[in-house]
C-alpha positions, 0 to 999 in steps of 0.5 A: 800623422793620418788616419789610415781610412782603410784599416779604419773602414775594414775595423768598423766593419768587423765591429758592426759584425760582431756587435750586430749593428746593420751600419756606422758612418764615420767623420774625422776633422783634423787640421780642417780637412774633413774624412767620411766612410759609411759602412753597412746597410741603413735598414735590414729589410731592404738592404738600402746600403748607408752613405755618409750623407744618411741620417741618423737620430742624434738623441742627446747630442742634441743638448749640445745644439740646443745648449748653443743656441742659448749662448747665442741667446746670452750674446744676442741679449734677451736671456743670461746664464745666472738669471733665474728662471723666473725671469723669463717664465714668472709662472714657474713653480715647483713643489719647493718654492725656494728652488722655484725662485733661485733655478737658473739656466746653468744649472739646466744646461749643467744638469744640477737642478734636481727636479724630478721628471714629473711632467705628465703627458704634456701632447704632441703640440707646439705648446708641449713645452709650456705645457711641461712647465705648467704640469711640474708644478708640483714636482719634488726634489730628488736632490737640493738644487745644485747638491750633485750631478743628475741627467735630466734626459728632458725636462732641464733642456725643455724647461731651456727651450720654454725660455728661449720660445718666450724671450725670442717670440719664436718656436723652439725649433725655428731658434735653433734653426735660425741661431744654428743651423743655418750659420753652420751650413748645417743643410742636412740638420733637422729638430723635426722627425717629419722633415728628415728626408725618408730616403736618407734616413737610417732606420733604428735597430735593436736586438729582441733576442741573440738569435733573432739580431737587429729588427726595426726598432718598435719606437720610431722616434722619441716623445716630443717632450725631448725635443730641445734634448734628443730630437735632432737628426744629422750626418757626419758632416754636419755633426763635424760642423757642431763640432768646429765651434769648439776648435781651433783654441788649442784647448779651452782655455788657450791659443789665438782664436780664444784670446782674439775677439770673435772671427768673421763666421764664427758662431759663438765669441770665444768667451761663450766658447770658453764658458762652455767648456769651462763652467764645470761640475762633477761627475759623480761617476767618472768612468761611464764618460768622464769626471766632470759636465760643462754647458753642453757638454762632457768633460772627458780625461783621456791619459791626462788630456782634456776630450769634450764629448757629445753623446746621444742614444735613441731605441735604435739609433747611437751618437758619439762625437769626441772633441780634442781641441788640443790636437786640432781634432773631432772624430764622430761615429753615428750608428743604427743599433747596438751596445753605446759604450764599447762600441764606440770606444773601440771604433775611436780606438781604431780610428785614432790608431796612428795619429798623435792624440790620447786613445780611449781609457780602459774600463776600470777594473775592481779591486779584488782585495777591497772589503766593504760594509754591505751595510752602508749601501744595501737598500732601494733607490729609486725615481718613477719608472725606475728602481734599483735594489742593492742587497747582499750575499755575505760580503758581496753585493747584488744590484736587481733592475726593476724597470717599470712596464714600458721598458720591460716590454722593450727588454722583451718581458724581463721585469728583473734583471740582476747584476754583481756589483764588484767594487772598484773602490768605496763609491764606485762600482763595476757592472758586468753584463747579465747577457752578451749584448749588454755593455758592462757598466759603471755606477757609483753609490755615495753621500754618506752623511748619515752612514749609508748611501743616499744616492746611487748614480748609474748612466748618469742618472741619480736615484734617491735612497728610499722608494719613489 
C-alpha cells in the first residue's frame, strides 16, 4: 500500500488553515523510495511560497544528530558511553562532587543527569561550551543522578559536545560536520544559523493574539548555549537521510542488516545502532511522547508497535520525524509555526491513512470517577525561571504557570496562566487548553515516598516540590 500524496497534501493544507501555520514540508521514506510535498508560504510577508528544498529550524531533533556523532566517537575510539565525564573533562565540577565524579555520557544522551541548568551567560563564542562547564560548577541537583527522567533542553548535550571538542581537537560544529553530515549526503544540513542559505530559509512564526495570526517570530534563533541540542537547520530529505540509520533492521533488535556486521555506507555499526534505540529509561509521563528515551532518541508505542521519534521546537519553527523500523518507514513534517503536538499527529494521521503501519494513539482521557487526596499533590514545583502551583477547590485541583519575564513578554504579558487539572489516573494528568491556540497537555505528578508529590513532570521537564 502508498501513501495517497494528494489527499495527503490537500489535508496538510487544510490543517495549516485551521492551525494558522503559514507552511509544512513533508517527506515520507518507505521501502527506500523517497516522497516530498510542501504546502504554503516560508514567510508571511513576502508571501515567498515554501519547497521541499526550505529550510526549516530543527530545534531538538538536533540531539539526535549530535547524539550520532558521539556513537561514531564510541566506534572511532577517543570517547565511551559508561566512561565518566571526568575522563575527557578532569576539570568537571558540580555543587555534588559524588555526582561529579560518576556522571557519565549515558546518562546525557538519555537525560538522567539531574543537574540544574545553572550556566549563566556563557557568550556567543566557539569556547561557550567550555565555558558552560566551567560556569555549573556550583549547579545543584534537581534530582540524584539517574533517579528519573528530566529533559535537559541545553546543558546535558552541551556538556556532550565539550567532550567531543576535547577528545576530537576540533569544534563541536566541524564534528558533526564531519562524523555526519558529509557521510549521509547531508548538503542542505547546517549547525551554524549563519550558514543557512537566507533565500531557502523559512521564517519562524508565532501567533501574538487570534486576531492578529502568525507574524515573524521576535526570536531569530535560539542562544548558542543549544547548539549541540537545537541548532541544526535541514529539509526533509536530509531529515529522511538522519532517519535512514535506523532502518532496514526490522526493528531494533531483529532483521539482516542488525546481525550482519557494519555495511559499505553505513554510518553507524549496527550494535551502535542497536544501542540507540535499546539503552532505554522511563518516561515519567507517557502520553506527551512516549513511555521511554533511548540515546537520542524517543521511544514511542503506537497500538502495541515500537515508533522512534525525533522532535525539536524553536519560537517559530517545528520538527517532527517518526521512525517505524518495523515497516520499513519514516515520515518527517517541518513547520514554521503553530501548535507542536496536535498538529503533527493529525498530519501523521493523515499521511499514514492507507498504508499498513500503527496510526497516532489518541490522547488520553480523564477518569470522571477517580477521587484523589488533593492533599498529596497541592504545593510549588519549581526550577529557575519557571514555577508551577498546584492548589486546590474542594476535591478538584488547579494547575497556575508563572513563567519568569522573558516568556511572559512572548506570551504577550500574561504572568499566570491556569489550567484544571483532570486526572487520568493517580500520577497523570490531563491539561485542557486555557485559550484556543494552546495543545492540551499531559503532566504527571509522582514519587511519593514521604506522602506528597516530590515531583511534577510536564513536556518532559522535571520540577522539584519546593521553591527554587
Amino acid at each position: 500500500m502508498t501513501v495517497d500524496i494528494e489527499a495527503a497534501r490537500q489535508r496538510v493544507a487544510e490543517l495549516l488553515t485551521e492551525y494558522r501555520i503559514p507552511s509544512a514540508a513533508v517527506g515520507i521514506r518507505h521501502g527506500g523510495r523517497i516522497t516530498e510535498f510542501a504546502v504554503g508560504v516560508r514567510d508571511v510577508t513576502t508571501g515567498a511560497p515554501a519547497t521541499v528544498d526550505t529550510i526549516y529550524q530543527c530545534g531538538s531533533m538536533t540531539k539526535t544528530w549530535t547524539a550520532l556523532a558521539f556513537l561514531r566517537m564510541c566506534e572511532l575510539g577517543p570517547v565511551a558511553l559508561d566512561e565518566p565525564v571526568r575522563t575527557w573533562l578532569p576539570e568537571f565540577t558540580l555543587a555534588d562532587s559524588r555526582v561529579a565524579a560518576a556522571l557519565t555520557p549515558r546518562q546525557l544522551l538519555n537525560h538522567t543527569s539531574g543537574i540544574e541548568e545553572s550556566f549563566g551567560d556563557p557568550g556567543e563564542g566557539e569556547d561557550v561550551y567550555a565555558r558552560m562547564v566551567a560556569n555549573i560548577a556550583d549547579a545543584p541537583q534537581v534530582f540524584p543522578l539517574g533517579h528519573t527522567h528530566g529533559y535537559s533542553p541545553a546543558l546535558g548535550y552541551a556538556i556532550l559536545a565539550r567532550i567531543m571538542e576535547v577528545a576530537g581537537g576540533a569544534p563541536w560544529h566541524d564534528i558533526l560536520r564531519r562524523l555526519v553530515f558529509e557521510p549521509l549526503g547531508q548538503r542542505d544540513t547546517t549547525c551554524l544559523p549563519w550558514e543557512v542559505d537566507r533565500e531557502r530559509a523559512a521564517t519562524g512564526h508565532v501567533v501574538m493574539s487570534p486576531e492578529q495570526g502568525p507574524v515573524p517570530s521576535p526570536v531569530e534563533y535560539l542562544p548558542r548555549a543549544y547548539g549541540p541540542g537545537g541548532w541544526v537547520n535541514s529539509t526533509v530529505r536530509d531529515v529522511l537521510a538522519l532517519a535512514g540509520v535506523f532502518l532496514g533492521t526490522g526493528g531494533s533488535t531483529t532483521g539482516a542488516a542488525a546481525r550482519a556486521g557494519r555495511g559499505p555506507g553505513a554510518l553507524l555499526a549496527p550494535a551502535s545502532v542497536r544501542e540507540m534505540m535499546d539503552s532505554r529509561v522511563p518516561v515519567p509521563d507517557p502520553y506527551l511522547f512516549g513511555p521511554e528515551w533511548a540515546l537520542g532518541l524517543i521511544v514511542c508505542d503506537w497500538q502495541g508497535h515500537t515508533v522512534f521519534a525525533s522532535d525539536g521546537s524553536t519560537i517559530g519553527h517545528n520538527a517532527r520525524l517518526r521512525i517505524f523500523p518495523e515497516h520499513d518507514l519514516a515520515i518527517t513534517v517541518l513547520t514554521n509555526g503553530g501548535p507542536r503536538e496536535s498538529f503533527a499527529a493529525r498530519a501523521f494521521d493523515a499521511i499514514l491513512a492507507g498504508l499498513d503501519a500503527p496510526r497516532p494513539p489518541e490522547p488520553p482521557k480523564p477518569d470522571p470517577a477517580l477521587r484523589l487526596d488533593p492533599a498529596r499533590y497541592v504545593g510549588e514545583y519549581s526550577r529557575p525561571g519557571t514555577r508551577f502551583e498546584v492548589t486546590a477547590r474542594g476535591d478538584r485541583l488547579r494547575l497556575a504557570l508563572l513563567p519568569d519575564p522573558v516568556h511572559a513578554r512572548i506570551l504577550g504579558g500574561t504572568d499566570r496562566l491556569e489550567y484544571d487539572l483532570l486526572p487520568i489516573s493517580e500520577t497523570h494528568f490531563l491539561v485542557p487548553p486555557s485559550h484556543p491556540d494552546e495543545d492540551p497537555q499531559t503532566l504527571a505528578l509522582y514519587d511519593f515516598g514521604e506522602g506528597t508529590a516530590r515531583y511534577l513532570h510536564i513536556n518532559c521537564r522535571v520540577h522539584p516540590r519546593g521553591p527554587a
